[in-house]
C-alpha positions in Angstrom: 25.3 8.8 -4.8 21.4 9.1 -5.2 19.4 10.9 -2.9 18.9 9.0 0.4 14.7 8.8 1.7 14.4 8.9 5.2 11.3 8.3 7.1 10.4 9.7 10.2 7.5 8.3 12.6 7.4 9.6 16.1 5.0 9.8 19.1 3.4 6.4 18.8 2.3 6.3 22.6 2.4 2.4 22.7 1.3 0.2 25.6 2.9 -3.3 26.2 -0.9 -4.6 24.8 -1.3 -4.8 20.9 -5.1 -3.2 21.4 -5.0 -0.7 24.0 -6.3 2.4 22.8 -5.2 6.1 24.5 -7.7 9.0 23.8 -10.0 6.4 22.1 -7.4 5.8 19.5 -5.7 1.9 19.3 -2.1 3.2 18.7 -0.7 0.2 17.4 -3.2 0.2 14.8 -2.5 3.5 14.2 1.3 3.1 14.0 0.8 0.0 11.1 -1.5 2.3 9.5 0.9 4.6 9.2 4.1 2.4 8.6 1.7 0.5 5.8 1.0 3.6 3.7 4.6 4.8 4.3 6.3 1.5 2.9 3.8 1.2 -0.1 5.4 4.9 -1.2 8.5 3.5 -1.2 10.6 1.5 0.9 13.1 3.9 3.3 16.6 3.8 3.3 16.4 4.1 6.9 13.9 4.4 9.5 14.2 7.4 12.8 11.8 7.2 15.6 12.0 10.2 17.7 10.5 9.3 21.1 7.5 8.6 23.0 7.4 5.5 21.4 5.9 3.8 24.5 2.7 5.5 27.1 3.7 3.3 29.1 7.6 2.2 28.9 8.3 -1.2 29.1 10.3 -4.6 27.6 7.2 -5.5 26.2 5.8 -2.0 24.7 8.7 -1.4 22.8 9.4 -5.0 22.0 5.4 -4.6 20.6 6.9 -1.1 18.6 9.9 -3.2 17.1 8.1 -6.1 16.0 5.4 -3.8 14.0 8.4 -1.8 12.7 10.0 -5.2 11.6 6.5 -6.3 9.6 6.8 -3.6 7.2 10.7 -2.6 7.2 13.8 -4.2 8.1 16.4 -2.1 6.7 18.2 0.5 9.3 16.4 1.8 12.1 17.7 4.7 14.7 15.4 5.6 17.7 15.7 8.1 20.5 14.2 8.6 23.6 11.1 10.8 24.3 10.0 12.5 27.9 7.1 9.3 28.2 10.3 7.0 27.3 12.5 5.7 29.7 16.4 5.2 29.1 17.2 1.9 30.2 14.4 -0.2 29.1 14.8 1.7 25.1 18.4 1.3 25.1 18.3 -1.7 25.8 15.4 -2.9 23.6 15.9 -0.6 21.0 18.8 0.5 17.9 20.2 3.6 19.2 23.4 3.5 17.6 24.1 6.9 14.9 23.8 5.6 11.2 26.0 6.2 8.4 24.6 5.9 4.5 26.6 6.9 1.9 28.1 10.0 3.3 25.4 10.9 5.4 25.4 10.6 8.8 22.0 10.1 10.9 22.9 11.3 14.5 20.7 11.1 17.5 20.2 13.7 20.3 18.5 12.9 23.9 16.6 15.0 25.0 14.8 13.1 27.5 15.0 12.9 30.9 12.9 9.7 32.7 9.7 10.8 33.9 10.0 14.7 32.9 8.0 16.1 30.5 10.1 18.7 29.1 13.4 18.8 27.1 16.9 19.3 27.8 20.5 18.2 26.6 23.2 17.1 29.4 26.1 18.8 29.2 28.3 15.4 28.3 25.5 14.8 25.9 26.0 18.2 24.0 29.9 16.8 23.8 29.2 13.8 22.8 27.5 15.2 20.0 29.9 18.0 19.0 32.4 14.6 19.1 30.3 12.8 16.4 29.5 16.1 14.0 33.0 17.0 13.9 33.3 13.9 11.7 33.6 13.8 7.8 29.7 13.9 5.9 26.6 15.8 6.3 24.3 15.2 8.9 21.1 14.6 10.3 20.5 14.9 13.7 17.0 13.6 15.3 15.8 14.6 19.0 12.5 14.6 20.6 11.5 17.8 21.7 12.0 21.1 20.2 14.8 23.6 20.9 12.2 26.7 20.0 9.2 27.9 20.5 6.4 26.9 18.2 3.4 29.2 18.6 2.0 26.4 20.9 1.8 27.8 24.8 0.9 24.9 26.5 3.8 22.5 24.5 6.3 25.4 24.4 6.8 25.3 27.7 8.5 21.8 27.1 11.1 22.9 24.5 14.7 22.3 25.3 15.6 24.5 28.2 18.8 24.9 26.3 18.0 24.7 23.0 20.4 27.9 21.9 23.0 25.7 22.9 22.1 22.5 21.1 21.4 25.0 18.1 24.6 26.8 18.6 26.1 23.2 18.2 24.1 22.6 14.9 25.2 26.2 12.9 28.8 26.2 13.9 28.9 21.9 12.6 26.9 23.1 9.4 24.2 20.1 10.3 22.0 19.6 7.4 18.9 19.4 9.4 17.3 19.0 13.1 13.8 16.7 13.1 12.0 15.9 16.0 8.3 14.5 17.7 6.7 15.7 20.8 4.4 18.6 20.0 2.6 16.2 17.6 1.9 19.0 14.8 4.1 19.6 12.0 6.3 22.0 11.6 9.1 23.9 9.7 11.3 26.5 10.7 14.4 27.9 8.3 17.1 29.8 10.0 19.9 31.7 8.6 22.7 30.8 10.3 21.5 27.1 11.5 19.7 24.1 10.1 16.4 24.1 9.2 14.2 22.7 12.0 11.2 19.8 11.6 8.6 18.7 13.7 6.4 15.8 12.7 2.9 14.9 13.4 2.1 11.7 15.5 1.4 8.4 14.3 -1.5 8.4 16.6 -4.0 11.7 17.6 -2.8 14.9 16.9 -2.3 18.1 19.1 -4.2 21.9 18.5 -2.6 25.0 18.4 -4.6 25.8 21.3 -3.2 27.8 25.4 -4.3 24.6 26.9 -4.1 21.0 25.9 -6.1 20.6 23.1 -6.7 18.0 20.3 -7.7 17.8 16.7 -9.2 15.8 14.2 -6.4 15.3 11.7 -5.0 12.0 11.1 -1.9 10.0 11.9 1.3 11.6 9.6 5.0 11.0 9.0 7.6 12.6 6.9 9.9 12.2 4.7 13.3 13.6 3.9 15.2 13.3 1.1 18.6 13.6 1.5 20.8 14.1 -1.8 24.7 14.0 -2.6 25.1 17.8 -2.0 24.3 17.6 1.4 20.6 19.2 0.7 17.6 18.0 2.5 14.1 17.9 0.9 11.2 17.3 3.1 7.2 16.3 3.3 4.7 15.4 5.6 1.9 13.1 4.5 -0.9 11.8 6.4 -3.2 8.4 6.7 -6.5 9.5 4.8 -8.6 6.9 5.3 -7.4 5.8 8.7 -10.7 5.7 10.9 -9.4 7.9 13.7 -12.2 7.9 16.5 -10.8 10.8 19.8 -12.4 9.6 22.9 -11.5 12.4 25.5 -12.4 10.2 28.5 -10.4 7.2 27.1 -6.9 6.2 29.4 -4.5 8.6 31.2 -3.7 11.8 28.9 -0.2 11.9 27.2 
């Protein structure tokens, strides 16, 4: 089997309105920026979208996020809910179904709950997922918020209340890998006895590593992983260089 690339976008903060901007930024642009420079790489062999797709959740905003994923890709997708996301509306609007290429497996985690900003994993959906990594394959599993701290204070204190259990899950299943969105920053974190953990930046602003909400100047990112036959996962995060990113402070409702 070749190796299996996998892009990741996250974070896209959409409104239902093509050129609404939040923080000065128009995030749809944004997001096709992104998505445009991602697909002129290389087309994915699949797609995940880990959460806060939509500011404002909606029908419309994430039939808006669908339709710009579908202009530049239309190969397999796999989105998850984020803490600005709500349940219903992305389920049904969205592909939330687990993937299987080749003998990967591409498993989703929610870590949502509608209308709360921080992370945590029910306890039927911590057995559901134990269910589906029991199967045959390595796997990729893809969440929204982070199970440890980062370094960040004020987005720390919206990791996964229970992420040693979600972890615990991930070591004893051998998972090849845990990504995820929310703190907007990347991030990389090797552990002995667990997957390696991934955070990506935002296809819209970014956050700083700052005590109290902060934001910086770097531009929209994604990543990539590359999955090969031995069940090894390669990874990179690029960014949109010449994507005119303008950060109005005063601009909308903060995320």
């Amino acid at each position: 089997m070749n190796a299996l690339h996998i892009l990741q976008v996250t974070d896209c903060h959409l409104f239902a309105e093509p050129g609404a901007t939040l923080l000065g930024v128009r995030v749809r642009d944004s997001l096709e920026a992104v998505l445009r420079a991602a697909c002129a790489e290389r087309t994915p062999d699949a797609l995940l979208a880990t959460g806060d797709l939509a500011q404002r959740p909606s029908a419309a905003t994430y039939g808006l996020f669908l339709a710009t994923v579908r202009e530049h890709f239309d190969g397999p997708l796999l989105c998850v809910p984020g803490n600005h996301d709500h349940g219903a509306p992305f389920a049904a609007a969205l592909p939330t179904e687990d993937l299987r290429l080749g003998a990967w497996r591409l498993l989703a985690v929610d870590t949502h709950q509608d209308d709360v900003v921080g992370g945590t994993v029910a306890q039927r959906e911590l057995e559901r997922l134990a269910a589906v990594l029991d199967g045959d394959g390595p796997a990729l599993v893809a969440g929204h918020h982070c199970p440890v701290a980062t370094g960040c204070p004020w987005l720390d204190e919206h990791r996964i209340d229970n992420g040693e259990a979600l972890l615990d899950l991930l070591a004893a299943a051998e998972a090849g890998a845990y990504v995820f969105g929310h703190i907007h920053q990347p991030f990389e974190q090797a552990r002995g006895e667990g997957p390696p953990l991934y955070g990506t930046p935002s296809t819209c602003f970014q956050f700083a590593q700052d005590a109290t909400f902060g934001i910086d100047d770097k531009k929209p990112g994604y990543r990539w992983l590359v999955l090969d036959a031995q069940g090894g996962v390669r990874t990179r995060v690029e960014r949109v260089t010449d994507y005119p990113l303008r950060i109005d402070l005063t601009d909308r409702d903060r995320p």
